[in-house]
C-alpha positions in Angstrom: -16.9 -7.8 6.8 -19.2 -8.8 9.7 -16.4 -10.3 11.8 -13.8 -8.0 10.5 -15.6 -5.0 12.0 -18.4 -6.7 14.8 -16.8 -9.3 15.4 -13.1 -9.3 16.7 -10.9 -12.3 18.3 -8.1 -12.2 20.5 -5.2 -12.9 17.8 -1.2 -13.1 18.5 1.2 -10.4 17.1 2.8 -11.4 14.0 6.5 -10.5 14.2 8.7 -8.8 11.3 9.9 -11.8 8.8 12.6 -11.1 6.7 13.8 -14.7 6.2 14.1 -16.0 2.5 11.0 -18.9 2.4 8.9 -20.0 0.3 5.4 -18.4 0.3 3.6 -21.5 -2.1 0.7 -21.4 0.5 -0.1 -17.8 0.1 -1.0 -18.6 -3.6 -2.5 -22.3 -3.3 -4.9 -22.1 -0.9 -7.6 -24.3 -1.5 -11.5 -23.4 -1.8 -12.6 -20.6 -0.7 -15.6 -22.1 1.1 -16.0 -20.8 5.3 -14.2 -17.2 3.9 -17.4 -15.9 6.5 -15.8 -18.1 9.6 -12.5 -16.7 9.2 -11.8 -14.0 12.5 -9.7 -10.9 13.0 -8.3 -9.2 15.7 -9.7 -5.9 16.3 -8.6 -3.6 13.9 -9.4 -0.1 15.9 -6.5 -0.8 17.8 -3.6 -0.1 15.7 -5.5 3.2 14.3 -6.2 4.5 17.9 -1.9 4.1 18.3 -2.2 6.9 15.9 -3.0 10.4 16.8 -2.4 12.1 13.6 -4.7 14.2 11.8 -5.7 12.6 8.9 -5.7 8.8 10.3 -7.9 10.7 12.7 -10.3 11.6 9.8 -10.1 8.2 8.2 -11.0 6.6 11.2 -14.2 8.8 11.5 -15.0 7.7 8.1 -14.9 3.9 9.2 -17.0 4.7 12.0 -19.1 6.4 9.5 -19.2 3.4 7.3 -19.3 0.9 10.1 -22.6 2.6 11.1 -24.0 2.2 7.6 -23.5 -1.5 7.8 -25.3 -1.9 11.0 -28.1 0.3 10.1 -28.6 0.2 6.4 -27.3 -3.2 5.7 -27.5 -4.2 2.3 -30.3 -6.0 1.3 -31.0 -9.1 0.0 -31.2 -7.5 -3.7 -28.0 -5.1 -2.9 -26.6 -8.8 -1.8 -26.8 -9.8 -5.4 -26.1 -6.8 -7.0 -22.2 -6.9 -7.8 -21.9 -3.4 -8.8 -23.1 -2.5 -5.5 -20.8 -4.8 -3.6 -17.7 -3.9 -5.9 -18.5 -0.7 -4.2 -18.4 -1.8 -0.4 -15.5 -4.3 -1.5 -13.8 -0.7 -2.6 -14.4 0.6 0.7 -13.5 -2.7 3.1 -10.5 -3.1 1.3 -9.3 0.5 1.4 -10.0 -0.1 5.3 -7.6 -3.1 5.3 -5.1 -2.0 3.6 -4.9 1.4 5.7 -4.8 -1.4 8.5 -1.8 -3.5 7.4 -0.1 -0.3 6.4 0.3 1.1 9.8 0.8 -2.1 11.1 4.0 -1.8 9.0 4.7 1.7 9.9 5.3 0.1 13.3 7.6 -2.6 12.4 9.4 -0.4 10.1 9.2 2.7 12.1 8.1 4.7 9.1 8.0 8.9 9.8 5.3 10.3 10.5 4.8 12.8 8.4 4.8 10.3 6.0 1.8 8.7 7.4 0.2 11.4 7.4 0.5 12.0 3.7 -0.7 8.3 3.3 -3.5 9.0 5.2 -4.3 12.7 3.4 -4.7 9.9 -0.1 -6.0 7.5 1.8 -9.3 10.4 3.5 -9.8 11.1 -0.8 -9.6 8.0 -1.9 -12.6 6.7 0.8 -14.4 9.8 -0.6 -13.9 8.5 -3.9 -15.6 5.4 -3.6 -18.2 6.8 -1.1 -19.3 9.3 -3.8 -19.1 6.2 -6.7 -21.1 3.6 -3.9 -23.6 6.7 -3.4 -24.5 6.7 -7.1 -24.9 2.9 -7.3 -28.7 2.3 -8.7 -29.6 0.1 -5.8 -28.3 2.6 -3.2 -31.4 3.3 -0.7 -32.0 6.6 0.7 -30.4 5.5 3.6 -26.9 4.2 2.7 -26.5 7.5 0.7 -27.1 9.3 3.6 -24.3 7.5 5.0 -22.0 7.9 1.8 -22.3 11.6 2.2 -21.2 11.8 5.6 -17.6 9.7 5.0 -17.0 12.3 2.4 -14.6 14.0 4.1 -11.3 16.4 3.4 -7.7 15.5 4.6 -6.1 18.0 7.0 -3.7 19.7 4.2 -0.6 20.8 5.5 1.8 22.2 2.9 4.7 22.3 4.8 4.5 18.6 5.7 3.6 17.9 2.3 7.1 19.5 0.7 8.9 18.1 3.5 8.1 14.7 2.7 8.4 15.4 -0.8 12.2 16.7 -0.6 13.3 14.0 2.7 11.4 11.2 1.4 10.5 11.0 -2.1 13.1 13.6 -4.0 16.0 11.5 -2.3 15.2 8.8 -4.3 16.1 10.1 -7.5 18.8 8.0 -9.0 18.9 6.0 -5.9 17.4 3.2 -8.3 18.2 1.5 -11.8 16.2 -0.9 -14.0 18.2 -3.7 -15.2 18.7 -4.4 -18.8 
């Protein structure tokens, strides 16, 4: 987490692959000793190539979070605790993942309104584990000041909601079949 979010490298763009290989690596790959060497490029920047309301609000809420790890970093007890670091982990990957997703939105030019309706699960879900991480027994005073600020509501928008809905999910139906 420390060089994820103080820590960033210059890193080259990965490209869109679509070719047929064989991904072996991606599920043998070795000890996991030195995970705290491994560098990423600064994450911030794909977020701030999207002014949309709710990424807006999540981003707040990684600030928010960011600022908790700096200033009420766990300590060397919340370090052991696993319950307590299940509940970062729930948070740090949340991050990620909203990371690589609109990474992808690029690549694949996904709409925006569905992003935004990503985003609006994406705002509850880091509220979820903020209110979970704030009831964690080894939670200090501190940190759950912090949890209660990246509680936070999406920017609800009906009409972008049904749109999506009825151009993006609706359309689907029938447009797939299991196989026998």
């Amino acid at each position: 987490m420390a060089n994820y979010f103080f820590n960033p490298a210059d890193m080259p763009e990965i490209p869109r692959r679509d070719d047929p290989v064989n991904d072996d690596f991606l599920f043998d790959q070795g000890p996991t000793r030195g995970l705290s060497k491994i560098r990423f490029h600064d994450y911030a920047a794909v977020f701030a190539r999207f002014d949309l309301a709710n990424v807006n609000v999540f981003v707040e809420q990684i600030e928010t979070f960011k600022a908790m790890l700096f200033q009420a970093r766990p300590d060397e007890t919340q370090t052991s605790d696993i319950d307590f670091l299940l509940g970062l982990g729930e948070i740090f990957t949340l991050i990620v993942y909203a990371q690589l997703f609109l990474e992808n939105a690029e690549i694949y030019d996904v709409d925006r309104d569905l992003v935004e309706q990503v985003f609006d699960v994406f705002v509850r879900d880091l509220s979820r584990f903020a209110v979970q991480l704030h009831g964690k027994p080894s939670t200090t005073a501190e940190q759950m000041e912090f949890c209660l600020q990246m509680i936070r509501k999406p920017v609800v928008d009906a009409t972008r909601a049904e749109r999506v809905w009825n151009e993006q999910v609706l359309s689907l139906s029938d447009a797939y079949e299991m196989s026998p």
